[in-house]
C-alpha positions in Angstrom: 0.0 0.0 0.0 1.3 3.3 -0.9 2.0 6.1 1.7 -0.9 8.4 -0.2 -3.1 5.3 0.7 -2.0 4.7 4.3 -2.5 8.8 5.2 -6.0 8.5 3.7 -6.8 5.6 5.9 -5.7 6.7 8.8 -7.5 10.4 8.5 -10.7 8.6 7.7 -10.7 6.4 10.6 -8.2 7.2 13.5 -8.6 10.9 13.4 -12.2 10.5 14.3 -11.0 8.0 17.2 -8.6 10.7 18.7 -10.7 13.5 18.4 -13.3 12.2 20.8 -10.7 11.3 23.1 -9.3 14.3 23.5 -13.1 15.8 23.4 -13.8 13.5 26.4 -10.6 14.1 28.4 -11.9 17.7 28.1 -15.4 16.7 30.2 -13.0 14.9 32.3 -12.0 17.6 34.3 -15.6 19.0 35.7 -18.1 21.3 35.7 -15.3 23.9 35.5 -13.5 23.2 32.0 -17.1 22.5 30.8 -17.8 26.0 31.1 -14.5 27.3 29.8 -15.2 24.5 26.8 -18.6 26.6 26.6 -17.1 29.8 26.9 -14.3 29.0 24.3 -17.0 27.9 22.0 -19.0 31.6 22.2 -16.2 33.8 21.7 -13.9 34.1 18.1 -11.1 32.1 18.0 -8.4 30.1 20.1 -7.6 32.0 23.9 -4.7 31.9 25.5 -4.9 30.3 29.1 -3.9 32.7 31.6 -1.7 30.0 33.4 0.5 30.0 30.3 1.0 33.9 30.3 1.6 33.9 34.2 4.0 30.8 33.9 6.0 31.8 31.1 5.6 35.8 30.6 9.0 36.1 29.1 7.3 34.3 25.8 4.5 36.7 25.2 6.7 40.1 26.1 5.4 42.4 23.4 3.1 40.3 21.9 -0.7 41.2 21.7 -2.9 38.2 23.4 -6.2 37.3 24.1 -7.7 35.5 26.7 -10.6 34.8 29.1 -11.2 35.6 32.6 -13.7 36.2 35.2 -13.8 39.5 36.8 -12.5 39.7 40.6 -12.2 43.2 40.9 -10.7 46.5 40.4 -7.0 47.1 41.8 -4.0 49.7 41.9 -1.4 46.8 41.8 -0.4 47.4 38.4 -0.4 51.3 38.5 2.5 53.5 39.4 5.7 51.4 39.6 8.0 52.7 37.9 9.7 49.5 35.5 6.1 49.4 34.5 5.1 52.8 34.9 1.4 53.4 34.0 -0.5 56.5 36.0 -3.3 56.1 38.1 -4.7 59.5 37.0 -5.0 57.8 33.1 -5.7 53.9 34.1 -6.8 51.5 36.3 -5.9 48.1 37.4 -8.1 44.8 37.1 -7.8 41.9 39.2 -8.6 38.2 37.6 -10.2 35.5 39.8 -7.7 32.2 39.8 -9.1 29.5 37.3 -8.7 27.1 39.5 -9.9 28.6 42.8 -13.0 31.4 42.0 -12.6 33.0 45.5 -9.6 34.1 45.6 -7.1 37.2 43.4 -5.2 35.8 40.6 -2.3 38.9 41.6 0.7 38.0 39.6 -1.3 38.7 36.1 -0.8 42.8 36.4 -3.6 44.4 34.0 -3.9 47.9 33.5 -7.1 49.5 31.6 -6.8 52.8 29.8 -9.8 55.0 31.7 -11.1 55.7 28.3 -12.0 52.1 27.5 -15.0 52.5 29.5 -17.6 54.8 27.9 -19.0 55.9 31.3 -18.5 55.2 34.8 -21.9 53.0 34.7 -19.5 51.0 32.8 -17.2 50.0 34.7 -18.8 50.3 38.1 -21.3 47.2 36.2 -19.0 44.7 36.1 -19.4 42.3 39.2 -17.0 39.4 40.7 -17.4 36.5 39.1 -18.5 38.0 35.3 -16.8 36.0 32.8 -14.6 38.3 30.4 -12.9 38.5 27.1 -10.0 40.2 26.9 -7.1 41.5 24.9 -4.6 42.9 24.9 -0.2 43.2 25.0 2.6 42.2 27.1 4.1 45.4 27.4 6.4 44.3 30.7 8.1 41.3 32.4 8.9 42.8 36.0 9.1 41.2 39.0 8.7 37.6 37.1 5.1 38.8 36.2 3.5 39.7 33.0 2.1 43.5 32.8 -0.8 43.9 30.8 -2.1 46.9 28.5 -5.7 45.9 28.1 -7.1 47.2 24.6 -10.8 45.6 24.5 -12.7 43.8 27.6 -16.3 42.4 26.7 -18.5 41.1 29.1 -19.4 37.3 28.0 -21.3 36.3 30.6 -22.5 38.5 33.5 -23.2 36.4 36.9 -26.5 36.1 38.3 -27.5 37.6 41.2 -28.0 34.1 42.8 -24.4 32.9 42.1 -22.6 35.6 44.4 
């Protein structure tokens, strides 16, 4: 059998056969990657996870990346250090819940968010912890071993309900 004949083969019938096990190693992590899965699904394209930026910052310095998160809340942390200078007066910092642990401050992921991203201050006084986010944005920094974040876009994807808080 040629090899023309033996790639054929095997795209018709082992591809199949390793897609769904990767497909169900997915669902075999919880509830959890079942809604990233979901959440991966509704938004445009492939996301960075935010454990890879935070683990390996040095790879993305300068480089623009997307990625989703849900909201924890607003912070200074990333504002007004000099190696990574960004103002208070013109930005502010957001805060990312850990993916693996909801309740508590994912702090080594530094973003900062030009003021004039949000239209209004009902804008940004809306988003509540736990609201799942897209966002992108660039590497602008690596200081301190942690990756500093110019945020360019944030869209709500999901908004929490009122019962889940």
């Amino acid at each position: 059998m040629n090899r023309l004949a033996k790639f054929v083969l095997f795209v018709i019938f082992l591809m199949p056969v390793l897609s769904f096990a990767d497909l169900k190693s997915n669902f075999a992590y919880g509830i959890d990657s079942t809604k990233e899965l979901n959440l991966n699904l509704a938004c445009d394209g492939p996301y960075l996870k935010i454990k890879d930026i935070v683990a390996n910052p040095k790879a993305y310095k300068g480089k623009k990346v997307k990625f989703l998160g849900d909201f924890y809340s607003f912070s200074s942390l990333p504002l007004d250090y000099p190696p990574a200078m960004r103002e208070a007066k013109n930005y502010i910092g957001i805060v990312l819940a850990r993916p693996d642990h909801k309740q508590i401050p994912l702090v080594e992921l530094k973003l900062a968010v030009k003021l004039d991203i949000f239209k209004n201050a009902e804008d940004r006084l809306s988003l509540e912890q736990g609201d799942a986010l897209k966002l992108s944005g660039r590497v602008f920094e690596v200081a301190l071993g942690e990756p500093w974040l110019d945020i360019t876009s944030i869209e709500v994807v999901k908004k929490i309900a009122k019962k889940d808080r």
